[in-house]
BAFI-3210 file (N, C-alpha, C; in Angstrom, 3 decimals, decimal comma, padded with zeros to 6 digits):
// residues 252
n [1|2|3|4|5|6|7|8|9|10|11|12|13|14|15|16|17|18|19|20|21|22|23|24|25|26|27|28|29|30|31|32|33|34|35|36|37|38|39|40|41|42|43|44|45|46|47|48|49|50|51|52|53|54|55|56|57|58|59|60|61|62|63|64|65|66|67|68|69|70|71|72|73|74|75|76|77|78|79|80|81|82|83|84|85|86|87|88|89|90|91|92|93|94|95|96|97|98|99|100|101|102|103|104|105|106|107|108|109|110|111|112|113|114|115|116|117|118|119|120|121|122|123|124|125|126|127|128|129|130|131|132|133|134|135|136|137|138|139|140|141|142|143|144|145|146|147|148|149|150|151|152|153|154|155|156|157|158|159|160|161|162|163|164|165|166|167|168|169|170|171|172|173|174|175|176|177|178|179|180|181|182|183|184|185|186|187|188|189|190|191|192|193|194|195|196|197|198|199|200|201|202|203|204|205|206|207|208|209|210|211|212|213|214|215|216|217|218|219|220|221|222|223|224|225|226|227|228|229|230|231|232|233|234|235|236|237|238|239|240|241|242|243|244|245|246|247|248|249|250|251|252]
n.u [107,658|105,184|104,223|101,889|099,619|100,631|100,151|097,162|096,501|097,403|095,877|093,659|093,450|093,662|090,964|088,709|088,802|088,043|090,456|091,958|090,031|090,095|092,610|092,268|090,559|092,350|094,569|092,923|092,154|095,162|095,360|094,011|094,817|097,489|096,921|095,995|097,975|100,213|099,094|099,079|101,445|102,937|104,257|103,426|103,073|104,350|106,933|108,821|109,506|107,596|105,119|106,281|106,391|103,485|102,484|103,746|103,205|100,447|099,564|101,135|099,299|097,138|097,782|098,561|096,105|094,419|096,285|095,786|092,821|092,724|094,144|093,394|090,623|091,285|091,886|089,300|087,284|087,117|086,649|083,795|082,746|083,034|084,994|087,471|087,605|088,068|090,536|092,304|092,467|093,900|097,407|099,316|100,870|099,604|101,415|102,511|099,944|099,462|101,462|101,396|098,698|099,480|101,248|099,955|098,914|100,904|101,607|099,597|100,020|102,709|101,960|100,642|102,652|104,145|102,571|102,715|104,986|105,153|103,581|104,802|107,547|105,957|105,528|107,398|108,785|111,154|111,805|114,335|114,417|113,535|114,518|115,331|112,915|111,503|113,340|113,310|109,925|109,802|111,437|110,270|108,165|108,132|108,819|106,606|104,632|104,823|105,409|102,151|100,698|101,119|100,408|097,565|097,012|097,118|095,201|093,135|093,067|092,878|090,449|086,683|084,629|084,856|084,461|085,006|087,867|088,432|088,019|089,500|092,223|091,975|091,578|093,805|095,809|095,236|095,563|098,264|099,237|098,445|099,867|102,043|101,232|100,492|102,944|103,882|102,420|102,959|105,852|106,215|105,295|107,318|106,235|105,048|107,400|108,763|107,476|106,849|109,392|109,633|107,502|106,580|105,714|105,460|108,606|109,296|107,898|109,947|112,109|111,618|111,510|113,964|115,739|114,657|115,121|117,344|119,376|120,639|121,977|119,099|120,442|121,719|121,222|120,123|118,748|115,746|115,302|115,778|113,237|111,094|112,043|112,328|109,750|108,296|109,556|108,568|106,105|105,816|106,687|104,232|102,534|103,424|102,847|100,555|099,591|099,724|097,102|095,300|091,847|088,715|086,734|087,432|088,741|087,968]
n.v [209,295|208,529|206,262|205,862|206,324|204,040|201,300|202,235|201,856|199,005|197,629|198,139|197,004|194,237|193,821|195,636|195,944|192,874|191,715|189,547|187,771|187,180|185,566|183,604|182,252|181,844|180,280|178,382|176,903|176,839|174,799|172,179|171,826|171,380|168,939|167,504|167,833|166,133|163,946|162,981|162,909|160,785|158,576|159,314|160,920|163,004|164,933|165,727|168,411|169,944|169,326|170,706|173,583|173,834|174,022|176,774|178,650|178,322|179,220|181,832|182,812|183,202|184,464|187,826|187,565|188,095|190,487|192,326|193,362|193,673|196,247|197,787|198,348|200,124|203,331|203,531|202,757|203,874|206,719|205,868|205,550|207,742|208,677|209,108|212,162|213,176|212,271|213,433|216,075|215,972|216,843|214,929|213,935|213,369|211,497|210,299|208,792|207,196|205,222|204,290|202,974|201,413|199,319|198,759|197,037|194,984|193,855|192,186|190,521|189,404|188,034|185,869|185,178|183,738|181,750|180,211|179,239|176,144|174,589|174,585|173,052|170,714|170,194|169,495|167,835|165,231|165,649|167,126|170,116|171,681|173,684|175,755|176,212|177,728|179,696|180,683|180,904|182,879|185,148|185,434|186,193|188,430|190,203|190,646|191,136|193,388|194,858|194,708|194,643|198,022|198,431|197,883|199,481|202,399|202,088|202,160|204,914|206,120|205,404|205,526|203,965|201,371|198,509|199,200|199,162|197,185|195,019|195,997|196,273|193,129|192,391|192,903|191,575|189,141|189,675|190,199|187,516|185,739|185,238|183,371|181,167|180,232|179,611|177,591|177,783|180,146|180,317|179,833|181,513|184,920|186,895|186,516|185,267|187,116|188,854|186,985|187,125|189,960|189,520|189,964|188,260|185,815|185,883|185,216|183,359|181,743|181,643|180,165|178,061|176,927|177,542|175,134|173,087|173,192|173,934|176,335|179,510|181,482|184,285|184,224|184,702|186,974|187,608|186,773|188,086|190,874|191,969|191,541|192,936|195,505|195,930|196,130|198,731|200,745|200,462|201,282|203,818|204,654|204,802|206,305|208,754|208,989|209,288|212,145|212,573|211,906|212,396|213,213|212,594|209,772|209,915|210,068]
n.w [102,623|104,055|106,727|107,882|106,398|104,455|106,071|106,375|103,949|103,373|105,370|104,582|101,902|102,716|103,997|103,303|101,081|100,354|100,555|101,777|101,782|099,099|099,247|100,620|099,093|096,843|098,151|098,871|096,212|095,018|097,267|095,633|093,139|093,904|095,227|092,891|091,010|092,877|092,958|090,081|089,505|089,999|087,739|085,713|082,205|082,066|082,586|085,901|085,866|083,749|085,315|087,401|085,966|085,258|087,824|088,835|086,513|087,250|089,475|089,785|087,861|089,199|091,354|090,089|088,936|090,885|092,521|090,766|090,422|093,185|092,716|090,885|091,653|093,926|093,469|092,222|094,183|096,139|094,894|094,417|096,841|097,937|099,436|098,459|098,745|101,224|101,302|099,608|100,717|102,751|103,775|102,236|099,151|096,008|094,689|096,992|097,639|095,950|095,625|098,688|098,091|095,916|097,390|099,403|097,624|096,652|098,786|099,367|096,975|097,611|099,842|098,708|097,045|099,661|100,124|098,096|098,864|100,466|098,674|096,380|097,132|097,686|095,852|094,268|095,680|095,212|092,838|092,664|092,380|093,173|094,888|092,456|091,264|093,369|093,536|090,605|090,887|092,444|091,458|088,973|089,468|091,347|089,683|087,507|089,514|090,222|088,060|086,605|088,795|089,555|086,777|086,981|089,054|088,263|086,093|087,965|089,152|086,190|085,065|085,175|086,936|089,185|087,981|085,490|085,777|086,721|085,102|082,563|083,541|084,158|080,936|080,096|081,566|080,149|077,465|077,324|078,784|076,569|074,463|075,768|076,241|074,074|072,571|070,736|068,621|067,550|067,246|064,811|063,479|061,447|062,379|064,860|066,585|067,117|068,687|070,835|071,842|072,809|074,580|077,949|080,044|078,173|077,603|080,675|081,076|079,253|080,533|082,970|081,331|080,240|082,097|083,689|081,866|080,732|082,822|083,586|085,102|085,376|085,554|083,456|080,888|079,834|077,219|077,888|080,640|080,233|079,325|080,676|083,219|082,126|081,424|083,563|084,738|082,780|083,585|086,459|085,771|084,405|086,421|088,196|086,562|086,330|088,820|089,094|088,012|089,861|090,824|091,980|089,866|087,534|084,271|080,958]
ca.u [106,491|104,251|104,223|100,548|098,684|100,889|099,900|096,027|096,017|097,723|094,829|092,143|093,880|093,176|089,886|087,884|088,210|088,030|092,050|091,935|088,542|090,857|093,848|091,685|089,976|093,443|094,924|091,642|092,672|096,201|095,642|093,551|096,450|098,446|096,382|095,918|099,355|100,934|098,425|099,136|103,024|103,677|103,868|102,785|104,119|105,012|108,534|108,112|109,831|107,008|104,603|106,336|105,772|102,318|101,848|104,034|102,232|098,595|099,876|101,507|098,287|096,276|098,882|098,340|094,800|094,365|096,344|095,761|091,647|092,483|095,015|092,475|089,108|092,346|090,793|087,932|086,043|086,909|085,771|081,970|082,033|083,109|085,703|088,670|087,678|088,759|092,563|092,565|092,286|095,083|098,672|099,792|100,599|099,177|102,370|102,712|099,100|099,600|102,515|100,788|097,874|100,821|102,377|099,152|097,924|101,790|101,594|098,902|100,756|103,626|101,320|100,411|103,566|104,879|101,948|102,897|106,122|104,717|102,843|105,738|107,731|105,021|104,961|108,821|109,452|112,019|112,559|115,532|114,049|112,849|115,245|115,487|111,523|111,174|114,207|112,334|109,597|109,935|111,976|109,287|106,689|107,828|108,741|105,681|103,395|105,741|104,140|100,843|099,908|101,236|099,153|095,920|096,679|096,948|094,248|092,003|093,195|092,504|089,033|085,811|084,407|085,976|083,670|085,317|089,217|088,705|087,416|090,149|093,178|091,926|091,948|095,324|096,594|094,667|096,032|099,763|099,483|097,870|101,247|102,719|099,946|100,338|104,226|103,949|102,031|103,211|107,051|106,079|105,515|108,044|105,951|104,676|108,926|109,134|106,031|107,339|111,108|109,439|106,012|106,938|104,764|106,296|109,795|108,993|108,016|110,775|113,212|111,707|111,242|115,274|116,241|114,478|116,090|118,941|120,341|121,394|121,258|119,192|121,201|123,134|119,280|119,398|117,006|114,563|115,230|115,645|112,107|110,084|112,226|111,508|108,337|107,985|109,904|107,346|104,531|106,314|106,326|102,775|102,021|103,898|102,406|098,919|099,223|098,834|096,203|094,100|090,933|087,255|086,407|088,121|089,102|087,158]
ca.v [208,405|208,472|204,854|205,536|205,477|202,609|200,812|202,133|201,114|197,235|196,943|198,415|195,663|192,860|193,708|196,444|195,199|191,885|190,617|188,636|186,238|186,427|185,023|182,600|181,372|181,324|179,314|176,606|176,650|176,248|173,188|171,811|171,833|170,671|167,982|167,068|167,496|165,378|162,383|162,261|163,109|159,406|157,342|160,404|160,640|164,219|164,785|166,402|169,565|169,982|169,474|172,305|174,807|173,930|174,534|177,602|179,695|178,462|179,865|183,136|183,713|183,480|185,844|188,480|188,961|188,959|191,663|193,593|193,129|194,552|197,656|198,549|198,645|201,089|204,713|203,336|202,392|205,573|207,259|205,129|205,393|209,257|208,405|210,369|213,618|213,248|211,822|214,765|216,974|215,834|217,049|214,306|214,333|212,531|210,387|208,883|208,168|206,295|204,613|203,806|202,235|200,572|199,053|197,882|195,914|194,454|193,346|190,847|189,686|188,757|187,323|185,110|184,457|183,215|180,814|178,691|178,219|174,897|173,860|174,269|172,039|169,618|169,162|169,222|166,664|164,617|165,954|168,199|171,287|172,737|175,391|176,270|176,436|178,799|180,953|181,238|181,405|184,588|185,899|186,162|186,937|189,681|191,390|190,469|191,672|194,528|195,189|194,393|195,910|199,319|198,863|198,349|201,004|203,514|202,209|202,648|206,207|206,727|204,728|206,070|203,211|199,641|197,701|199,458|199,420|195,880|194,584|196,852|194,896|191,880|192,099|193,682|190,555|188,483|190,234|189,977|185,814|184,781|184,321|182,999|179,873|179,468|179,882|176,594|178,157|181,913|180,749|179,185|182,869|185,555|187,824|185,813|184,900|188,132|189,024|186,252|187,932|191,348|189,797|189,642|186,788|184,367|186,028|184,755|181,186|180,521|181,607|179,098|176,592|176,624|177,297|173,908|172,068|173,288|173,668|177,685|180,524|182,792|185,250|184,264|184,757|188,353|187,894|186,151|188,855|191,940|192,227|191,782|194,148|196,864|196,493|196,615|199,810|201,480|200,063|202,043|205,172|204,842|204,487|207,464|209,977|208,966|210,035|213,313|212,720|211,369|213,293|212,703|211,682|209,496|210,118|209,609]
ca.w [102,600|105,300|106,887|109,052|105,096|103,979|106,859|106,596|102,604|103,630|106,223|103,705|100,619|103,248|104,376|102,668|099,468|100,819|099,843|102,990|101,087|097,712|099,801|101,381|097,685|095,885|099,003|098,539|094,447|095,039|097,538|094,681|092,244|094,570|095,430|091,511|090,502|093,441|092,533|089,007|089,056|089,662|086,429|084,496|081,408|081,875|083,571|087,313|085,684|083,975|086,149|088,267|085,781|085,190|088,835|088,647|086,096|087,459|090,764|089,278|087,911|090,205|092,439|089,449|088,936|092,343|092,815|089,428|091,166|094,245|092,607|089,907|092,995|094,925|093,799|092,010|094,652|097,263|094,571|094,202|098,324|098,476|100,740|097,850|098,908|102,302|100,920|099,004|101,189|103,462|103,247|101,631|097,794|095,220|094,322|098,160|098,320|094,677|096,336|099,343|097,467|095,185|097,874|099,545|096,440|096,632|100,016|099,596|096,281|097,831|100,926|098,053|096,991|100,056|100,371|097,395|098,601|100,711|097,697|095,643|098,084|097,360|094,295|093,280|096,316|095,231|091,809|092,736|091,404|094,084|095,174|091,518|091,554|094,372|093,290|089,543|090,668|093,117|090,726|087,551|089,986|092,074|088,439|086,874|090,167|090,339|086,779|086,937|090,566|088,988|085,507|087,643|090,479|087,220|085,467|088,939|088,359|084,952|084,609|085,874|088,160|089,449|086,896|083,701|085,748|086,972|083,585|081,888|084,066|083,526|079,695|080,234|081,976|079,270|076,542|077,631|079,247|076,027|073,566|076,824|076,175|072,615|072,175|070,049|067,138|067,463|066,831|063,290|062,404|062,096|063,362|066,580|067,213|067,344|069,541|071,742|072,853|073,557|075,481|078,964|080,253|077,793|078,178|081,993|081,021|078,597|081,615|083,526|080,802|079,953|083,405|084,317|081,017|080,409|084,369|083,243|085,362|085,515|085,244|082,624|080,093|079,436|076,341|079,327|081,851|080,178|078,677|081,851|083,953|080,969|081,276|085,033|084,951|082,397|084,511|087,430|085,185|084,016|087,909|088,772|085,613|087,040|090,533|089,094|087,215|090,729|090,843|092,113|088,787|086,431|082,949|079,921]
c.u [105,929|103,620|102,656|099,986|099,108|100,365|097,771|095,912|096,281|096,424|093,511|092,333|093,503|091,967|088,578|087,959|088,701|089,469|092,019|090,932|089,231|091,784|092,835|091,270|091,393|094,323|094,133|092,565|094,060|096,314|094,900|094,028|097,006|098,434|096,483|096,881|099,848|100,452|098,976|100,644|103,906|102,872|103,055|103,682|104,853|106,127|107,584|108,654|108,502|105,740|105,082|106,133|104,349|102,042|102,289|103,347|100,510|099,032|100,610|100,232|097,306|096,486|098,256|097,024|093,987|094,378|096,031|094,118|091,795|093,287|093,863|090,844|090,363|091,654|089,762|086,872|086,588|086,093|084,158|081,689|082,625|083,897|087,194|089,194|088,275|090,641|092,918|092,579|093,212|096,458|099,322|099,490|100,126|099,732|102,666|101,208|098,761|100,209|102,142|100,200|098,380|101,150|101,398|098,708|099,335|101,948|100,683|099,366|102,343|103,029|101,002|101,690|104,567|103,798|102,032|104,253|105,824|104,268|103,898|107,033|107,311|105,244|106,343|109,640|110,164|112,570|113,951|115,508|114,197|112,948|115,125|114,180|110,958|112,209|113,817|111,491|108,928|110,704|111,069|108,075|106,730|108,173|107,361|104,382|103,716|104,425|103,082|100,300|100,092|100,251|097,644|095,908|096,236|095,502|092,912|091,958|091,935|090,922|088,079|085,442|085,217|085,454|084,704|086,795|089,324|088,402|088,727|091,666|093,260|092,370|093,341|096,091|096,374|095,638|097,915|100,378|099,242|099,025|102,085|102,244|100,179|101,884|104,391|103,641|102,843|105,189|107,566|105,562|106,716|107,692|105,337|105,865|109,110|108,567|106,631|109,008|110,424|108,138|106,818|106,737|105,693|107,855|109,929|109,407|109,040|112,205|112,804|111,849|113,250|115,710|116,000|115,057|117,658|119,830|120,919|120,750|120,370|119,196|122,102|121,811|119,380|118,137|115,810|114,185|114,997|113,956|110,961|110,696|111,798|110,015|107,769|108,510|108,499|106,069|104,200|105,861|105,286|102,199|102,169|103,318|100,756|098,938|098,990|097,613|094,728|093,387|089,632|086,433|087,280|088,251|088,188|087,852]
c.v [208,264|206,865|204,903|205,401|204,122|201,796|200,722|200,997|199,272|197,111|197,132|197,041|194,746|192,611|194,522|195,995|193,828|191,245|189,825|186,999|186,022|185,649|183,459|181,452|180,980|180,285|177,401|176,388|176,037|174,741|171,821|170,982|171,024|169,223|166,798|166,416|166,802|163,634|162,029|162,092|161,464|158,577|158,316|160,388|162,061|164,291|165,860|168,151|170,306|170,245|170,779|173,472|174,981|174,488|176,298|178,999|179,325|179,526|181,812|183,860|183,831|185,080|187,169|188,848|188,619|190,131|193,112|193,482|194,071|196,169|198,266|198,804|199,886|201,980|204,297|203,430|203,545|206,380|207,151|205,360|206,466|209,493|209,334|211,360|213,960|213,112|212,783|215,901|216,932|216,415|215,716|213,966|213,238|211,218|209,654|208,680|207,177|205,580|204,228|202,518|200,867|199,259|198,222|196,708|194,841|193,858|191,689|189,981|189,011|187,558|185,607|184,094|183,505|181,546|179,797|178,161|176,545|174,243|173,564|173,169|170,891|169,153|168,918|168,686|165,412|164,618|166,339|169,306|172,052|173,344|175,834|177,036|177,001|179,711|181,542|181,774|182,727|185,220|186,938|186,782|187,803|190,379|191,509|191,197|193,172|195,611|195,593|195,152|197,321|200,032|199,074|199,288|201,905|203,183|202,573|203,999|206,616|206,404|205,469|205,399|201,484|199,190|197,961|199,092|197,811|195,218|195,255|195,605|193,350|191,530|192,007|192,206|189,420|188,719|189,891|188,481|185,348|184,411|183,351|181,285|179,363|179,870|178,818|177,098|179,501|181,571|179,900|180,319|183,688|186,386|187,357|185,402|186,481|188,928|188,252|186,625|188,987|191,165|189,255|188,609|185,479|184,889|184,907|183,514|180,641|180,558|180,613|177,631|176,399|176,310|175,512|172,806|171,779|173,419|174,980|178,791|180,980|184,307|185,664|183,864|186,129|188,635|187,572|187,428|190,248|192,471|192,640|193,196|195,561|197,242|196,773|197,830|201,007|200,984|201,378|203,616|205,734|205,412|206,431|208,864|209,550|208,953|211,061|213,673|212,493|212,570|212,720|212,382|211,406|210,029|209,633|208,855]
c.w [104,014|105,938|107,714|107,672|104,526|104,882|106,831|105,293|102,568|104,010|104,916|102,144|101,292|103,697|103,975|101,680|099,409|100,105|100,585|102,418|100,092|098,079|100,321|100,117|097,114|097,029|098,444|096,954|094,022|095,511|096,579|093,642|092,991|094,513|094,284|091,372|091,579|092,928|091,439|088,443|089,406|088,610|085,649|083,459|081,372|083,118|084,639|086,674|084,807|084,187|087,249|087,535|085,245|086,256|088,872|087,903|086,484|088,924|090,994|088,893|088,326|091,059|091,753|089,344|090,124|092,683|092,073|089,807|092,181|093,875|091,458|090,553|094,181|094,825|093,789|092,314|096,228|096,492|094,269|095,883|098,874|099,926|099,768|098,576|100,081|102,647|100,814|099,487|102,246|102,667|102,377|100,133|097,182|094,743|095,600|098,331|097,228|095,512|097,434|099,245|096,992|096,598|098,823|098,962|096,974|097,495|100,160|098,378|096,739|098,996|100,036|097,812|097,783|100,490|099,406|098,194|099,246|099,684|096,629|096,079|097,767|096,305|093,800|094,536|095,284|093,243|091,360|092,086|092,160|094,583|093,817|091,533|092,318|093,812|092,109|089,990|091,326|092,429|089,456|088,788|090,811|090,553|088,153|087,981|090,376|089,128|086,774|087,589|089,547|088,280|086,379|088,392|089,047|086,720|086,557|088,529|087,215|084,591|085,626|087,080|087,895|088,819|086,099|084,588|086,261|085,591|082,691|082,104|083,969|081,964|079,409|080,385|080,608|077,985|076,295|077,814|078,066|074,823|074,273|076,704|074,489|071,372|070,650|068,445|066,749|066,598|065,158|062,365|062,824|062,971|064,774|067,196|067,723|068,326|070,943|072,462|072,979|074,670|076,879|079,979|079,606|077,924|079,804|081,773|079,922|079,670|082,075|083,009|080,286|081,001|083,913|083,415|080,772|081,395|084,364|084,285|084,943|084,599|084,225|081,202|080,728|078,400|077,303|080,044|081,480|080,014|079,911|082,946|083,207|080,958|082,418|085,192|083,626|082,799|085,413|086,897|085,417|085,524|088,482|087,959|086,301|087,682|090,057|088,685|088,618|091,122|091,532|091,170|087,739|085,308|081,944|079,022]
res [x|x|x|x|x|x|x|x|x|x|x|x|x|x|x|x|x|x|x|x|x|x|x|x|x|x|x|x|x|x|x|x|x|x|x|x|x|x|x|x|x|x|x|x|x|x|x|x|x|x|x|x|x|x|x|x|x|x|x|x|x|x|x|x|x|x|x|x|x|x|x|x|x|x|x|x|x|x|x|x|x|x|x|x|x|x|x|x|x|x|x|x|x|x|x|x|x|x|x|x|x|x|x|x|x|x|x|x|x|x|x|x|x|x|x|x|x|x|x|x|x|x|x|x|x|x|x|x|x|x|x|x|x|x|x|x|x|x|x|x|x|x|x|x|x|x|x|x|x|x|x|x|x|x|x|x|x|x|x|x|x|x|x|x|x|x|x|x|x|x|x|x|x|x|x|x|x|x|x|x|x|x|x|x|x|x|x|x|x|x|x|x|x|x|x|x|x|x|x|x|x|x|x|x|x|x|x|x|x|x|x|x|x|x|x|x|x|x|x|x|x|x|x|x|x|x|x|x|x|x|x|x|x|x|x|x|x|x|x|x|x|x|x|x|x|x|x|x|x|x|x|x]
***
């Protein structure tokens, strides 16, 4: 791996396709939240636990289509500003300049991630959560951006321009968060119980939602854990079968 492109593609994730202004907006949004949830967490009727994973998944997804934004504008938009042809034409192969890209988008999702931890701090002051609540939730969310970043780098790939691969990722994320939101109704069918142990999103949030009730590893929630790592590893795949596919024009 060639550390002078990883290094160009970080700088180009923070400032060419402005990650640096998304970091800056999801910062404002977070202190927002913050702000909210600290006011109303006294004499609320909702326990502070929570309240931390409300903040938790608003703050996860933010992190996410952030970065599934900036990994699905990765080729996309070399290829709309004819900047590809020049990659392509370097010694370097198709799978480290995926991986590059990859690893750029990932950079400003973790940049993210380390900016809740203060906010998370905040808000699960004097609960006693709040190592648990940073160790969750860097746990679901480097899998889950792990994920994510991947699906959008590929889909930059595979899609013609950043409109259709940003619009594409989004749904993607949409598509996947939305049993995660409506666990309540889904596990009064069989087939939505069932929907719900293989979707990775709510896999996520019922790790955190036991973890924070029940006082249980972790680690010791394989149905929780396995699902999301499975699917971050065929993210990875996907990621890796579409570097070859990178061309000067997308896929139909």
């Amino acid at each position: 791996m060639n550390i002078h492109v990883i290094k160009k593609e970080v700088r180009e994730s923070l400032y060419a396709n402005r990650g640096l202004w998304m970091i800056l907006a999801s910062v404002c949004i977070l202190s927002v939240l913050c702000i909210v949830v600290v006011n109303i967490k006294e004499g609320s009727v909702l326990a502070q636990s929570d309240l931390l994973q409300y903040f938790i998944k608003a703050s996860l997804f933010i992190t996410l289509f952030v970065a599934m934004v900036l990994g699905a504008s990765s080729f996309a938009m070399e290829r709309e500003e004819h900047t590809l042809e020049s990659l392509l034409l370097t010694p370097i192969s198709k799978l480290n300049l995926s991986i590059a890209k990859y690893i750029g988008v990932l950079m400003v999702g973790f940049i993210l991630l380390l900016f809740s931890i203060p906010y998370l701090i905040a808000v699960g002051a004097g609960s006693g959560l709040t190592l648990s609540a940073l160790l969750i939730a860097f746990f679901i969310g480097v899998i889950l951006l792990l994920a994510f970043s991947a699906i959008s780098v590929a889909l930059s790939v595979i899609l013609q321009s950043s409109k259709a691969a940003i619009l594409t990722s989004a749904l993607v994320l949409l598509i996947l968060s939305f049993p995660a939101f409506v666990q309540s109704l889904l596990k009064q069918s069989p087939v939505g119980a069932a929907l719900l142990k293989i979707d990775p999103v709510a896999c996520c949030f019922g790790l955190m939602n036991t973890a924070f009730i029940d006082k249980i590893s972790i680690f010791a929630m394989p149905q929780y854990c396995l699902p999301p790592i499975i699917f971050a590893v065929i993210a990875i795949v996907l990621l890796e079968w579409s570097s070859g596919k990178v061309a000067l024009k997308g896929e139909k």
